[in-house]
C-alpha positions, 0 to 999 in steps of 0.5 A: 500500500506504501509503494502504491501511496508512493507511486501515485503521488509521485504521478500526481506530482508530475501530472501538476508540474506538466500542468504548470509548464502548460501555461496556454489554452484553448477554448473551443466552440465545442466546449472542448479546452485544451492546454499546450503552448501556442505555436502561431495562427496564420491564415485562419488556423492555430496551431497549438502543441500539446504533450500527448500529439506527436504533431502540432495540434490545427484548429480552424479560428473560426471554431476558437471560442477564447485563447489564454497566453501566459507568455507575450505573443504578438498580435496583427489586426485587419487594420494593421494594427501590432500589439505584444503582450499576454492574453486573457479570457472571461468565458462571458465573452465569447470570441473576445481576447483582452491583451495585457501589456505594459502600456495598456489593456484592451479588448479585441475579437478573434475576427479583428486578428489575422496573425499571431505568432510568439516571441519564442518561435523558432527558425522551423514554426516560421517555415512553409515548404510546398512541392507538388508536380504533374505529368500527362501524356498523350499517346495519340501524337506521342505529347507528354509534359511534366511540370513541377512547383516548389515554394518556400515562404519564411514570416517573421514579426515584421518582414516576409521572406519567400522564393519559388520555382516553376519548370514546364518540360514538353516534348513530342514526337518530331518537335523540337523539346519546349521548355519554360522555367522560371523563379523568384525571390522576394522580400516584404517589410512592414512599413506602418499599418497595412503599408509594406516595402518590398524588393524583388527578383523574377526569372523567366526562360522560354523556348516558345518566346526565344527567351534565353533569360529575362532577369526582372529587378524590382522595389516599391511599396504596398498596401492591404486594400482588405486583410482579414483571417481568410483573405486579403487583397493588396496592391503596390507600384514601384520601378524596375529593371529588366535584362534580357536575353534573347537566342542568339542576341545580345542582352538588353537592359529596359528601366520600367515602371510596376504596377501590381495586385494580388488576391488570396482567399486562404479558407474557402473550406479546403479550398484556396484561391490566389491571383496575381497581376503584375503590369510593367510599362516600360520607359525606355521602350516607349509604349511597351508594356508586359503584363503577368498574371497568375491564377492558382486553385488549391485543395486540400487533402489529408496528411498534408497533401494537395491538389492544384491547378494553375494558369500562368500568362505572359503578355509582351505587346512589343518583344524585343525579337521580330517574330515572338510571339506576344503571347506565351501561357501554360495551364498546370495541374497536379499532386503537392505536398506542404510543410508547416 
């Protein structure tokens, strides 16, 4: 009776130590509360660690009732407000957080939050990796094609860090091989409110345009035209440079001015939507202008896996080689994978 006396005060007392390392929790819509440790919320799902998952534990926003963070997050709004600072919550108030700092206290509802991360993240809670790739072929005229997509994407408090590639490989009998490849680099910063600066590179080469390879440089602000939990729209203009090189031509240098807007419905069910434009007329080619444009469906699938379609198009109403087409776009589908 002594050892068993002695054996569940000693489970007991670790039991209340694990508790107490256990600082945040989480109530939900269904009544359920749980207790772990915060990791981030983005795009409208939280993830929260718990010691009985081996993995990070997801839950839709729209299904959090109410949050308690025993230490300091910090916190962005649809309006682009910041706040660092710990949360409370009275069960009376449903959906509605109070964030306790040094400065002042104030109420805000989970509606009005669109990012939280805390100041203990790591380097590998701030990541998302993404790959997927696709394959057809058609046996009537021997066409096969295969494409594939990878993106990396790094948030931190105030600044976003992302780079991508896209490679479409076609062949078929009797024609010669086409290929499309291209990447980018890009790198937001949060300036004031929903204003953000941002630098970047694009790179693009096509067989079907002649395109040896076009490096485009570029820099400007911009601004959240609406952000909330499951969207945002945004818009920007600045300057660029783009070098180009065609097949058998010397490389051109162009200055251009950029105009861009960009659309993301992440929490459409477990679908995702996202569409981008970007406009560069040129100034020193005068009334030339080149114009790209990127629609992607995503949908989810268990394990982390995915399903997705996309539609790039490049328009050049003035190509710097006599004989290219204006015109050049590729339509994608295929199986990914995603890490976050």
């Amino acid at each position: 009776m002594k050892i068993k006396s002695i054996l569940l005060s000693v489970l007991s007392l670790f039991i209340a130590i694990n508790l107490f390392a256990q600082k945040d929790t989480v109530y939900s819509s269904t009544g359920d509360i749980i207790v772990g440790e915060i990791k981030s919320m983005s795009r409208n799902v939280l993830s929260f660690d718990t010691d009985y998952a081996d993995s990070e534990f997801k839950i839709e926003w729209a299904n959090v009732k109410g949050l308690v963070s025993k230490s300091k997050v910090i916190i962005h709004t649809n309006s682009g407000e910041r706040y660092t600072g710990n949360l409370n919550y009275n069960t009376d108030n449903n959906r509605i957080v109070f964030i306790v700092n040094s400065l002042a206290d104030r109420s805000i509802a989970l509606d009005e939050i669109v990012h939280i991360s805390t100041l203990s993240n790591g380097f590998w809670s701030s990541i998302v990796i993404s790959l997927d790739a696709g394959y057809s072929y058609t046996k009537a005229n021997s066409l096969s094609q295969f494409s594939m997509t990878g993106n990396v994407n790094y948030t931190a408090d105030k600044w976003r860090l992302g780079g991508g590639f896209n490679n479409v490989a076609t062949n078929q009998d009797d024609v010669d091989p086409t290929t499309r490849n291209e990447a980018n680099l890009n790198f937001n910063r949060d300036i004031l409110g929903n204003t953000f600066a941002f630098v970047g590179m694009d790179f693009l080469e096509s067989s079907e345009q002649s395109l040896d390879l076009r490096t485009t440089s570029k820099l400007g602000v911009g601004y959240y035209l609406v952000r909330t939990n499951s969207m945002f729209l945004q818009g920007g203009v600045g300057l660029a440079n783009a070098n180009e090189k065609y097949i058998g031509q010397d490389p051109e240098n162009s200055f251009e001015g950029l105009g861009q807007i960009e659309f993301d419905a992440f929490d459409i069910g477990d679908l995702s939507f996202r569409a981008k434009v970007s406009a560069y007329p040129s100034f020193t080619n005068k009334g030339r202008i080149r114009v790209n444009s990127d629609v992607s469906f995503k949908y989810d699938l268990p394990f982390d896996f995915y399903i997705k379609a996309s539609f790039i198009h490049n328009y050049d109403n003035k190509p710097l080689v006599d004989g290219v087409d204006m015109v050049d776009f590729v339509f994608q589908t295929g199986i990914g994978w995603e890490w976050d």
